[in-house]
N, C-alpha and C positions, 0 to 999 in steps of 0.2 A: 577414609574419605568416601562418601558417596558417588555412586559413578553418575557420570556427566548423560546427562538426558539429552537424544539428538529425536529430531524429527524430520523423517525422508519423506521429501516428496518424486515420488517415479514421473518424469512426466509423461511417457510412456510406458507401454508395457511390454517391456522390452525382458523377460522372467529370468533367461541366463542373468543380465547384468543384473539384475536387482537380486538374484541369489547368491550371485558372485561376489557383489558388493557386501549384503547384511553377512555372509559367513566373515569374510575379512575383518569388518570392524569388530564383530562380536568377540573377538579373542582378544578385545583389548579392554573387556568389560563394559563398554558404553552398554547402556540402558537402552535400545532402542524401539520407536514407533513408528510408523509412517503409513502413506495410504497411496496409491495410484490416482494421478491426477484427474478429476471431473471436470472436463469443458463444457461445462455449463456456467457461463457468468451470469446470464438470468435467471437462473437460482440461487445467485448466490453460493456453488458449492462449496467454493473456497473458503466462505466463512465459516462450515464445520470442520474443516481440516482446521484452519487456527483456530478456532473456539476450544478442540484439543489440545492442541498445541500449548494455550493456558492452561488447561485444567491440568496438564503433568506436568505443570513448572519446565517447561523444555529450556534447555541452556541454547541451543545450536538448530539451527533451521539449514539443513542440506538439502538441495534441488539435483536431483539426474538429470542432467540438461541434454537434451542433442537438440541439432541442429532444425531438422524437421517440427517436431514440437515449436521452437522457439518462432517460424514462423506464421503458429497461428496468432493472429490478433486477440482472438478469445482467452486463450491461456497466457500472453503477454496483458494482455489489460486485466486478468486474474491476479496475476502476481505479485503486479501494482497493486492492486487494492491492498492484497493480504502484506505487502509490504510495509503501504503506509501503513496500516492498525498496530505492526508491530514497534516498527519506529515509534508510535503514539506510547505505546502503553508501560516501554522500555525506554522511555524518556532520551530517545535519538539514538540509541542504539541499534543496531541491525546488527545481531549476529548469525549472517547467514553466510554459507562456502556451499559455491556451484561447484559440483562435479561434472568435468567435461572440461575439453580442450579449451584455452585459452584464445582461441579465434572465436570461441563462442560471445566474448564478452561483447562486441559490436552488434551482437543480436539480441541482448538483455534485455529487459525491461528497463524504462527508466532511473526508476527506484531501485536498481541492483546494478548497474552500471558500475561501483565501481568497489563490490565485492572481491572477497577472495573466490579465485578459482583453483582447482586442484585435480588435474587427471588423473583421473581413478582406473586409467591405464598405463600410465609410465610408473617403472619402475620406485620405490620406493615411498608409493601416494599413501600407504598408511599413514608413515609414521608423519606424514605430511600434514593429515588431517590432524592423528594425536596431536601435535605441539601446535598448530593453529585451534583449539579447543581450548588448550590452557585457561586462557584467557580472555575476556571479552572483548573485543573490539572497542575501539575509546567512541564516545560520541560525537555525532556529526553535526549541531543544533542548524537547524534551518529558520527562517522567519516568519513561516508559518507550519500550522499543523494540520494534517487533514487525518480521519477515523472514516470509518464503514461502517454503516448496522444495515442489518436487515434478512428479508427473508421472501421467498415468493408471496406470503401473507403481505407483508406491509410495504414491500418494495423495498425500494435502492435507497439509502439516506447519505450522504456527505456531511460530516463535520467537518466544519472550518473554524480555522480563528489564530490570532498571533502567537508565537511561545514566548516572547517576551514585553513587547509594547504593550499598548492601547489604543484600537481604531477606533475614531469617529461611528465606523461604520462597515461596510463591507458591499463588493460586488462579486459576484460568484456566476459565472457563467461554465456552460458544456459545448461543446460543436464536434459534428458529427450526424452523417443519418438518421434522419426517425428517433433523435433526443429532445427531450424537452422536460421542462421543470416544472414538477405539478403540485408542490406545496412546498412553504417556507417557514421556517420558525427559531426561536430566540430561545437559549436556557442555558443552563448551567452546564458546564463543558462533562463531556463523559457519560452521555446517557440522552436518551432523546428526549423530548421536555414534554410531561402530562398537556402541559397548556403555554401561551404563549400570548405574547402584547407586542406588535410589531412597529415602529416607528417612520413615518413615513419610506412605507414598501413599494416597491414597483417591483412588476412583473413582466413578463413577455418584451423585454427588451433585446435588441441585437444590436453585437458589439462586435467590430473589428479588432484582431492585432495577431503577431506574427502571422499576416495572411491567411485567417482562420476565422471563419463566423460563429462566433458565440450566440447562443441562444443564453441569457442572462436574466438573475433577480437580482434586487438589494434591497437594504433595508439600512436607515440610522440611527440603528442602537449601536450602545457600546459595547464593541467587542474586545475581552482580554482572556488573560491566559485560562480564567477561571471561568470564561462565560463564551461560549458557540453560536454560531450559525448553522443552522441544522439548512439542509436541502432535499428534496425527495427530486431522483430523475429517473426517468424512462429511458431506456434504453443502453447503449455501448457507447460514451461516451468517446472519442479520439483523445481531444485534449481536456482539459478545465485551465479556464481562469480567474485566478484569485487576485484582489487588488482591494487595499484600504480604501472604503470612502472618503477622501475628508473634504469634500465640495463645501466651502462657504469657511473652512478654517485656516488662519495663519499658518499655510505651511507648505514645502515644496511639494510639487508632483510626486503621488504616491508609483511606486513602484508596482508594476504589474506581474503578475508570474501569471506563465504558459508551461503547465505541464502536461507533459505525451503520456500520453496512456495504452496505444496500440503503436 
């Protein structure tokens, strides 16, 4: 059998642990890679760490978590991101196990909230990790999708769009500091779109909810599991939120999602 491909993120550079740790696992055959974390989200650094992460087929995404780290906002709204791409791409899966005490989990990012965790200081965390590897984690489908592209070249981009409906349309807002959304566009899910046709768009709108000012676009094409909302923003977003257009359609109030990001 091929051994199980993990990928460590340090979030720290903390050298004992991280030598401590990769000697351990190593005797258990896993394949392993990883890199020391870049707090850089406006570079995107995160995205060459998973852009890795694909290109070795990784089964397993392991974080060194302490406590310190997890209260930067910068590397919590990183993790997020590189969270959702994977959830995206692994069809709702997330097979990721934090290392680090089990208090750490109320300081998680959102999108890992409700991972496995496994202290890789009490006794017997090996074999802990081995038998949570077995397996993948079943999937978790959510009602929407969101993806990451980008690079300090092209900026920050958001995919949005439903996993299983059909929206009329879509509103996509960010709030937060010195954010704001500087171009919008329509394609094919899974790739940013050469070009684009947008249906009645609006821009620079601001939207209240869970007591948060959105800085918001929309547009009324149709969005489904096969076709996206692209967004390009500026800056560190806090929250986003996502919400079906469907003004002018037979149908109840669409549901809104507020998701945290720092």
């Amino acid at each position: 059998m091929a051994s199980k491909k993990l990928w460590v993120s340090a979030l720290s550079k903390d050298e004992q642990r991280i030598s401590r740790f990769n000697s351990a696992i190593h005797r258990y055959g896993f394949d392993i890679a990883g890199h020391i974390w870049l707090n850089e989200p406006e570079k995107l650094a995160w995205r060459a760490a998973y852009d890795e992460f694909q290109k070795r087929k990784t089964n397993y995404w392991l974080i060194l978590a302490d406590e310190a780290s997890l209260k930067s906002p910068g590397i919590v709204y990183a993790l997020n991101l590189m969270a959702f791409a994977m959830r995206r791409d692994l069809n709702d899966v997330l097979p990721v196990i934090v290392m680090g005490q089990e208090s750490l989990r109320e300081k998680l990012p959102n999108a890992l909230k409700h991972v496995k965790i496994i202290d890789d200081n009490a006794p017997g965390w090996e074999a802990k990790l081995v038998a949570n590897t077995l397996r993948l984690p079943a999937a978790d489908p959510m009602p929407y999708r969101i993806d990451v592209y980008g690079d300090e070249k092209i900026g920050q981009w958001f995919e949005i769009g439903p996993t299983a409906d059909v929206w009329s349309g879509v509103i996509f807002g960010a709030s937060g500091k010195d954010v704001s959304l500087t171009f919008h566009a329509v394609g094919p899910a899974g790739k940013l779109p050469e070009k684009t046709t947008l249906e009645y768009a609006r821009e620079g709108m601001q939207l209240e909810a869970a007591g948060k000012t959105f800085v918001a676009g929309s547009v009324r094409n149709q969005i489904d599991p096969a076709t996206s909302y692209f967004v390009r923003v500026k800056g560190q977003p806090e929250s986003l939120l996502i919400m079906p257009d469907e003004s002018g359609a037979e149908a109840d109030s669409p549901e809104a999602y507020v998701i945290a990001l720092t």
